[in-house]
N, C-alpha and C positions, 0 to 999 in steps of 0.2 A: 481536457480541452486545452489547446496552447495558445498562446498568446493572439497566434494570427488566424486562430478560430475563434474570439471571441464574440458573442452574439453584436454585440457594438457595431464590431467591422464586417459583419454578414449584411448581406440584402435582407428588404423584410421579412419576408417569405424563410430565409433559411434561419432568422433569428429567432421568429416563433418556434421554429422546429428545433431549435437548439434551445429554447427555455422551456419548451414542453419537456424534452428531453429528459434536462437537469433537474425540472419538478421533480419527475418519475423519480430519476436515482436516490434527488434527498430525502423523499418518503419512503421507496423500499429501505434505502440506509436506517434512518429513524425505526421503520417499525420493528428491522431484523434485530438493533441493536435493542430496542425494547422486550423486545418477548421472543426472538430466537425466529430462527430464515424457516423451518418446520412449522411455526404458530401465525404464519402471518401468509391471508390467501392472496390474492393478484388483485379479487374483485377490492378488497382494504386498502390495497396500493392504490389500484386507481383509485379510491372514492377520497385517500388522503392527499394524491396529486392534482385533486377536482378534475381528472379526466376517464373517458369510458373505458369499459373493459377493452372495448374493439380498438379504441386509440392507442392503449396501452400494447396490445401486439400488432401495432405497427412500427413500432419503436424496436421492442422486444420480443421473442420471439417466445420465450420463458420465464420464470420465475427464475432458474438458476441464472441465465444469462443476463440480469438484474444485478447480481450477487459480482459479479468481474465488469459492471460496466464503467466505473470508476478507475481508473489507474494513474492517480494524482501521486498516491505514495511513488509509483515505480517512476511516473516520469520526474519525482522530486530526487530519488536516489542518480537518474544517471544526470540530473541538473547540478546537482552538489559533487559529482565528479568532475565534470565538464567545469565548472568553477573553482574548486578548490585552489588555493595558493601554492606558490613553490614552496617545495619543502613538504606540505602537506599529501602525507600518505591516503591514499585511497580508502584505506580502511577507518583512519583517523576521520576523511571527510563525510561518508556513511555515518557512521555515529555521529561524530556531532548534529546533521540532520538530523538523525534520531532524536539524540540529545536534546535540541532545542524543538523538535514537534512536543515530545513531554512535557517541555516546561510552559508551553504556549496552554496548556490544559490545566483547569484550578486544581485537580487530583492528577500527577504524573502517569498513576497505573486506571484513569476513567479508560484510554483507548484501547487499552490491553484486554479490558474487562468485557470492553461494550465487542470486540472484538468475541471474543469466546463466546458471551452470552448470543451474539446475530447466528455465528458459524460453528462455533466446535465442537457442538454436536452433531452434525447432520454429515451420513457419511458421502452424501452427493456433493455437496459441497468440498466435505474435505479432499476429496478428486478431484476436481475444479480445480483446486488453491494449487495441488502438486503440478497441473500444466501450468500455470500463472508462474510458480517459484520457477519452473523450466524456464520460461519464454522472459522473465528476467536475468535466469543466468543468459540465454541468448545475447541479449541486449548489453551485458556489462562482458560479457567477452566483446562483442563487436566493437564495444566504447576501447578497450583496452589495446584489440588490435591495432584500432582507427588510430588512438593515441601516439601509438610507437611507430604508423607509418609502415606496417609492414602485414602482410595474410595472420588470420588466426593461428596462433599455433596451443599444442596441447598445454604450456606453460599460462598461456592468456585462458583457457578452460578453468584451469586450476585454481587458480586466482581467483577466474569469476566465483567458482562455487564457494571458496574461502568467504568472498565478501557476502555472497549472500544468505552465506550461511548468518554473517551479522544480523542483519534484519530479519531470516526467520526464527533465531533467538529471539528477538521482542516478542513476538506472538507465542511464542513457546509453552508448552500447556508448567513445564520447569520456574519458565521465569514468573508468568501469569501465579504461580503459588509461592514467590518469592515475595515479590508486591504485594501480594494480600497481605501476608504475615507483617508487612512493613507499614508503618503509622503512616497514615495521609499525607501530612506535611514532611515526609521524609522520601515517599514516594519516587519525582522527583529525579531525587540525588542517588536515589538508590537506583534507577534505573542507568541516570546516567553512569554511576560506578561500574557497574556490568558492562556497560560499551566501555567504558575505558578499556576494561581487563580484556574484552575481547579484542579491543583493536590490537592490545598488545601480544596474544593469543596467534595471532593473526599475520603470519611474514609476509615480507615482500616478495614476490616472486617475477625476477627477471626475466624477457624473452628470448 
């Protein structure tokens, strides 16, 4: 939700519907990340959002379409492009995003985790997440074009996929058994050491 959708700034009418909304989401989130988006029915959502089943598909149409109704990460990565400093690379500003979502969490590798245990197993979902990584590279090309002032070209494609290739490394079933391996309190750093090496992994590519 952005800034000039907040329930605050809505009429009353549309702020109920936008904090029923958000119940919904924070409870499907909660329970996927507790027992996995396969172990957890619709009627549990609604009874953990205190609303009915029939309320709940009015919002939603599905269970999966629960699972992508959040896209706070994606609208934070093209925010931290759109902000970033002179001098600071693109891929640089991605990761540190990253970077500092880890450290805002008492365990670095909890979102990684809570992450695989909601999704990574269910192959319906894992189809979902490949249009979602799509319709982000979308997005970070359009940011890329809009940047330079000039139509997409295949250079700003390339690019995009580079950086988003960053962030689907976090999720990564690689990095996810990296973190494990790694002590709690080093978690962290060890994640953020990975975006470093990727940022630098990672060129710039001019249009």
């Amino acid at each position: 939700m952005s800034a000039s959708e907040q329930p605050a700034a809505l009429p009353l009418r549309e702020r109920k519907k936008a904090l029923t909304r958000a119940a919904i989401v924070e409870a499907a989130t909660r329970l996927f990340e507790e027992r996995g988006f396969d172990n957890v029915t619709v009627a549990e959502i609604a009874d953990a959002a205190n609303v009915s089943v029939k309320t709940l598909f009015v919002y939603f149409r599905s269970k999966d379409e629960l699972v992508f109704a959040d896209n706070t990460l994606f609208d934070d990565i093209i925010g931290a492009l759109q902000d970033r400093p002179d001098g600071v690379s693109h891929a640089k500003a991605i990761a540190d995003a990253l970077a500092a979502m880890a450290r805002s969490q008492e365990d670095g590798g909890e979102g990684i985790e809570a992450f695989h245990r909601a999704y990574g197993e269910s192959p319906a979902v894992q189809a979902g997440l490949l249009r979602l990584w799509a319709d982000l590279e979308d997005r970070v090309t359009a940011f890329l074009a809009q940047e330079a002032e000039v139509p997409a070209t295949a250079h700003h494609r390339l690019h995009a996929i580079q950086l988003v290739a960053i962030v689907r490394s976090v999720v990564s079933p690689e990095t996810r058994t990296m973190i494990a391996a790694t002590p709690p309190r080093r978690r962290s750093a060890a994640l953020t050491d990975w975006l470093a090496a990727a940022t630098v992994a990672t060129p710039t590519v001019e249009p």
